[in-house]
DSSP file (Angstrom, degrees, kcal/mol; ACC not computed):
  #  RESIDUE AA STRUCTURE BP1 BP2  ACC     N-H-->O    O-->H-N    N-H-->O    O-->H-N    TCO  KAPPA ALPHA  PHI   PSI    X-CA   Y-CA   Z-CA
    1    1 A X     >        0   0    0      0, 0.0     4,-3.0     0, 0.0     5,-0.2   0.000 360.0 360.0 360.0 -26.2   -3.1   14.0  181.9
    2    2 A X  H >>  +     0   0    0      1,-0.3     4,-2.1     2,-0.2     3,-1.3   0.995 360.0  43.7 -74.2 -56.2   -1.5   14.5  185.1
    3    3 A X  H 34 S+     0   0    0      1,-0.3     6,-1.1     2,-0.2     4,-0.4   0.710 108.4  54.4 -56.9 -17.7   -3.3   17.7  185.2
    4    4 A X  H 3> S+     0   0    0      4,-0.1     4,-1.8     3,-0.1    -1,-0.3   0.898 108.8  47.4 -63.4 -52.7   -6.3   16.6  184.1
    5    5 A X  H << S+     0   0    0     -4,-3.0    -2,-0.2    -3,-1.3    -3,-0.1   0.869 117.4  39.9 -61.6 -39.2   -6.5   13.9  186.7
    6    6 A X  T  < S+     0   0    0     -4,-2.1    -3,-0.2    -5,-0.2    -2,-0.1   0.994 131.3  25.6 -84.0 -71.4   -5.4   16.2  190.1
    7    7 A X  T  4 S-     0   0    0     -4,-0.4    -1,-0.2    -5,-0.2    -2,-0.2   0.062  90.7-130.9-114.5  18.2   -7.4   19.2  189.1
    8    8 A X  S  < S+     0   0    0     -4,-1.8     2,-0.3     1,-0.1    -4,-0.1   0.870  75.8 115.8  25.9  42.6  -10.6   18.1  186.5
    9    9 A X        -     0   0    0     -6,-1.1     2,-0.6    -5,-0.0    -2,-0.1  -0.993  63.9-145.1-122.5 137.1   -9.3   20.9  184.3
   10   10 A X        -     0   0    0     -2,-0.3     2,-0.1    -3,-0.1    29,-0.1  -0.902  22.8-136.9-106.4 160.5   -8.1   20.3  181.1
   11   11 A X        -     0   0    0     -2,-0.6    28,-0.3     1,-0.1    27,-0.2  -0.371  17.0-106.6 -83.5 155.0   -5.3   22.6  180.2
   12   12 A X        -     0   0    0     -2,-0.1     2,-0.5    26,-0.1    28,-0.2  -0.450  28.0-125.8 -90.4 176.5   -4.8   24.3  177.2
   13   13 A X        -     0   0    0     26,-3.4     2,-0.5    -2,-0.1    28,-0.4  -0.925  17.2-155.3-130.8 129.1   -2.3   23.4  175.0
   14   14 A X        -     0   0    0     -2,-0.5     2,-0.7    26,-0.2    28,-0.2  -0.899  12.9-177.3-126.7  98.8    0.4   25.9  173.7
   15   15 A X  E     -a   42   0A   0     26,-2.6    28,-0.7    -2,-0.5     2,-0.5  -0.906  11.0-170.4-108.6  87.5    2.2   25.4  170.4
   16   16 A X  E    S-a   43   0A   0     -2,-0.7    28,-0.2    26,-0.3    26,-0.1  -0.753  77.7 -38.4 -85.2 120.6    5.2   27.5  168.5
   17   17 A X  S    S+     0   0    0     26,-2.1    -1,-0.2    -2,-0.5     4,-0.1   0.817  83.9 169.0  29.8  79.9    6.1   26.6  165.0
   18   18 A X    >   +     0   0    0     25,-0.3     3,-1.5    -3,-0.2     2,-0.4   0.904  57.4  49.8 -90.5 -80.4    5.6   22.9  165.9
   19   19 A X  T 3  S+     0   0    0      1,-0.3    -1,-0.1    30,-0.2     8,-0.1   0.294  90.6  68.2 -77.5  16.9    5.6   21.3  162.6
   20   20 A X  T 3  S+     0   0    0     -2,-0.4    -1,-0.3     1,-0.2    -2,-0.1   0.821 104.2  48.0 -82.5 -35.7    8.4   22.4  160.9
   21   21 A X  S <  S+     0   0    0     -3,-1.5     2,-0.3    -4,-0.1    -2,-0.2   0.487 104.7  80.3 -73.6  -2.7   10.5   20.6  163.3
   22   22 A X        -     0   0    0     -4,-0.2     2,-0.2     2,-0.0    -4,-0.0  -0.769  69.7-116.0-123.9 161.2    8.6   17.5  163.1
   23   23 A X     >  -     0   0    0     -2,-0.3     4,-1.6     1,-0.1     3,-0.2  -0.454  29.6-110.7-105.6-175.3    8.1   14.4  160.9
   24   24 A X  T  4 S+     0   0    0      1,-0.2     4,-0.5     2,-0.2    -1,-0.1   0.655 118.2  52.1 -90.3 -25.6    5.5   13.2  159.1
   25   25 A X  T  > S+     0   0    0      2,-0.2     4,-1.3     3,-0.1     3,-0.3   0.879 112.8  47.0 -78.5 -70.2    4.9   10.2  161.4
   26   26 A X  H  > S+     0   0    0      1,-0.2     4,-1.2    -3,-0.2     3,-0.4   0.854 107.0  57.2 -69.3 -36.8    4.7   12.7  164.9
   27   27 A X  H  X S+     0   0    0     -4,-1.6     4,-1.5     2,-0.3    -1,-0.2   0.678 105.5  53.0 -61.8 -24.0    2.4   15.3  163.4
   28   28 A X  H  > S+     0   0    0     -4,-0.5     4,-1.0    -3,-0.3    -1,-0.2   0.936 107.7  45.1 -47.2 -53.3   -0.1   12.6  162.8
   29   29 A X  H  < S+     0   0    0     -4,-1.3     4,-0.5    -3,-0.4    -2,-0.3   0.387 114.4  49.6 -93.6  -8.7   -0.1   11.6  165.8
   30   30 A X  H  X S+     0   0    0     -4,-1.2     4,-1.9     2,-0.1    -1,-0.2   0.740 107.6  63.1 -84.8 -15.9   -0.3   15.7  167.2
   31   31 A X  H  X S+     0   0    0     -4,-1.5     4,-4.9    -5,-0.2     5,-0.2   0.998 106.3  39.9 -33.3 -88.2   -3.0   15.8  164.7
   32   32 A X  H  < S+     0   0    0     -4,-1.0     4,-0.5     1,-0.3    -1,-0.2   0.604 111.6  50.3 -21.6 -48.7   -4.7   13.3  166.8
   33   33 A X  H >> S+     0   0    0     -4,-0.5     3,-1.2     2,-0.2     4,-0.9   0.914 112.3  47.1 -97.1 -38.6   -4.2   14.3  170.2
   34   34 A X  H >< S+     0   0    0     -4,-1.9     3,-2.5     1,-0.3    -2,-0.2   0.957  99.5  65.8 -63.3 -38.6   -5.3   18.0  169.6
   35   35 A X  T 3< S+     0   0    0     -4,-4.9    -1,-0.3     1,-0.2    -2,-0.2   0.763 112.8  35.6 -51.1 -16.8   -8.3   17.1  167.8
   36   36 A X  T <4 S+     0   0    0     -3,-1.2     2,-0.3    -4,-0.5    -1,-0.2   0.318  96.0 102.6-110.8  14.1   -9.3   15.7  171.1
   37   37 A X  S << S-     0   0    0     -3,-2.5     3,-0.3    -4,-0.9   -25,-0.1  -0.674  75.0-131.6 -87.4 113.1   -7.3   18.8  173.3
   38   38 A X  S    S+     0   0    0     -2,-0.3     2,-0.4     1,-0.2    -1,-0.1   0.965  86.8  11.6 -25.9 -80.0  -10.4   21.3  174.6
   39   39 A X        -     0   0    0    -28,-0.3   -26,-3.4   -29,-0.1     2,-0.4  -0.943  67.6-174.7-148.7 160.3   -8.3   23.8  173.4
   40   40 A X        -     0   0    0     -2,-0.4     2,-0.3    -3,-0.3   -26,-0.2  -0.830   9.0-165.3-103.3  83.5   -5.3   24.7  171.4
   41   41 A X        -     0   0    0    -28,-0.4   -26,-2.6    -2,-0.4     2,-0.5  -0.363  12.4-175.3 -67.7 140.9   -3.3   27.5  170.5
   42   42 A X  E     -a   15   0A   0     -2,-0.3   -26,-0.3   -28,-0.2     2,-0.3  -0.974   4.3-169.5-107.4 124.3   -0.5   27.4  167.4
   43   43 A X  E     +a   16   0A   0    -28,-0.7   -26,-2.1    -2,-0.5   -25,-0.3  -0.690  21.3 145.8 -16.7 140.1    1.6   30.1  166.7
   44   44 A X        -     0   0    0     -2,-0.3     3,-0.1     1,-0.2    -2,-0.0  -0.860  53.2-118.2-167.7 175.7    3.8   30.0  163.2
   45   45 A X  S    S+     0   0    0     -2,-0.2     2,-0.3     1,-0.2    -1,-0.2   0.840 103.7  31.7 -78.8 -47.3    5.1   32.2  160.7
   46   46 A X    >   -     0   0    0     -3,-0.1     3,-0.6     1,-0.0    -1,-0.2  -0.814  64.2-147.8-143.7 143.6    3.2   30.7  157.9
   47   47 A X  T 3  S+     0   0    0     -2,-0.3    -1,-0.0     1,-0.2     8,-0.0  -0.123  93.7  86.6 -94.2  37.5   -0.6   28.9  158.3
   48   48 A X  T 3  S+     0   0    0      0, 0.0    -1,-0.2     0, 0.0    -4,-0.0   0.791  77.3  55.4  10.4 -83.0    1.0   26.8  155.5
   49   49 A X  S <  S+     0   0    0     -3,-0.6     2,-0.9     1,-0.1   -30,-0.2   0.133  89.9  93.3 -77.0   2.9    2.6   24.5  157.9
   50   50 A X  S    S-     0   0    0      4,-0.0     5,-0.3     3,-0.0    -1,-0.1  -0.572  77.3-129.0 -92.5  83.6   -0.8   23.7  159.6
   51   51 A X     >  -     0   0    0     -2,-0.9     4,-2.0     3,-0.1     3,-0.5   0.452  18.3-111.1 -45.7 168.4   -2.5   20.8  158.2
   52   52 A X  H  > S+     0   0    0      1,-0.2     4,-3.4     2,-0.2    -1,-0.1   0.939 110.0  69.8 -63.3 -43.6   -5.9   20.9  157.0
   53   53 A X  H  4 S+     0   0    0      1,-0.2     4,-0.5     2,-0.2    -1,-0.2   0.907 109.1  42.4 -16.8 -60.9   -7.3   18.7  159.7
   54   54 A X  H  4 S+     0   0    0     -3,-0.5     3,-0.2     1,-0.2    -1,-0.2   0.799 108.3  52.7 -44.2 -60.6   -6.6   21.5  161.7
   55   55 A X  H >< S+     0   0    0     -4,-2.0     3,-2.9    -5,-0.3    -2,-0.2   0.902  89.3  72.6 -52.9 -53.2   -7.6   24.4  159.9
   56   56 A X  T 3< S+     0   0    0     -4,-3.4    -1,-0.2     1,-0.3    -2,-0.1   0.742 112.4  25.9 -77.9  -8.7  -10.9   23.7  159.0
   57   57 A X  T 3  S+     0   0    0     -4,-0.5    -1,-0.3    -3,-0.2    -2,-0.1   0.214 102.4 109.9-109.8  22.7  -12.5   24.1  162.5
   58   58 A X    <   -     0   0    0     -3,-2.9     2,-0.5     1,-0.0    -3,-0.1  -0.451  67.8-130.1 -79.7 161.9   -9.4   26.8  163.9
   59   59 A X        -     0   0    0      2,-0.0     2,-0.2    -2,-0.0    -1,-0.0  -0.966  29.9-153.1-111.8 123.9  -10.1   30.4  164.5
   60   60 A X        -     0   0    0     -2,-0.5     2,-0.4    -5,-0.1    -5,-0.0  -0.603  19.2-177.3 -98.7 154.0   -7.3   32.1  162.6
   61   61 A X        -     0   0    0     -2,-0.2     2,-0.3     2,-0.1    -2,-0.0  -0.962  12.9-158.2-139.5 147.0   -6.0   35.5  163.6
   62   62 A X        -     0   0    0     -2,-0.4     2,-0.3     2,-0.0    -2,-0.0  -0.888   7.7-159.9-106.3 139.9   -2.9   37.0  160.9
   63   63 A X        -     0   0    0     -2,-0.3     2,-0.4     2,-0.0    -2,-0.1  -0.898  10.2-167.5 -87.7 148.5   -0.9   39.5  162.7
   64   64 A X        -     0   0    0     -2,-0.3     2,-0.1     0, 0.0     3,-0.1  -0.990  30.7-111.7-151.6 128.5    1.1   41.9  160.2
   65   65 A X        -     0   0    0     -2,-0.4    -2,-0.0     2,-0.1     0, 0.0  -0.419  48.3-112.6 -52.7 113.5    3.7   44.1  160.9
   66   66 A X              0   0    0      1,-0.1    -1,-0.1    -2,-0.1     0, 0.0  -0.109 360.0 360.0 -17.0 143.8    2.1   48.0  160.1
   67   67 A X              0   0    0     -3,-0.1    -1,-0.1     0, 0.0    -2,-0.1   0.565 360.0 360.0-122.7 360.0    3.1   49.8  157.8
């Protein structure tokens, strides 16, 4: 918010392999606050771990190791 307030930007919001580490309680409530985040990037190993909430308006991109 603070940034929000000073500079009438909102910032984007930058997420590694968030919800493995979290419980079921705080991911609700990141649920929540991103659906209402301009925008959001995730990083993860596995789109698994994203809930659906999420998912169904993200733009997914897979990277995979060459081969």
């Amino acid at each position: 918010m603070y940034i929000e307030n000073k500079y009438k930007l909102k910032p984007i919001l930058l997420l590694d392999d968030v919800f493995a580490a979290l419980d079921k309680d705080r991911i609700n409530r990141l649920i929540k606050y991103i659906l209402n985040n301009e925008q959001t990037f995730i990083s993860t190993t596995s789109v698994i771990e994203i809930p659906d909430e999420l998912l169904k308006n993200a733009f997914v991109i897979r990277m995979e190791k060459e081969r």
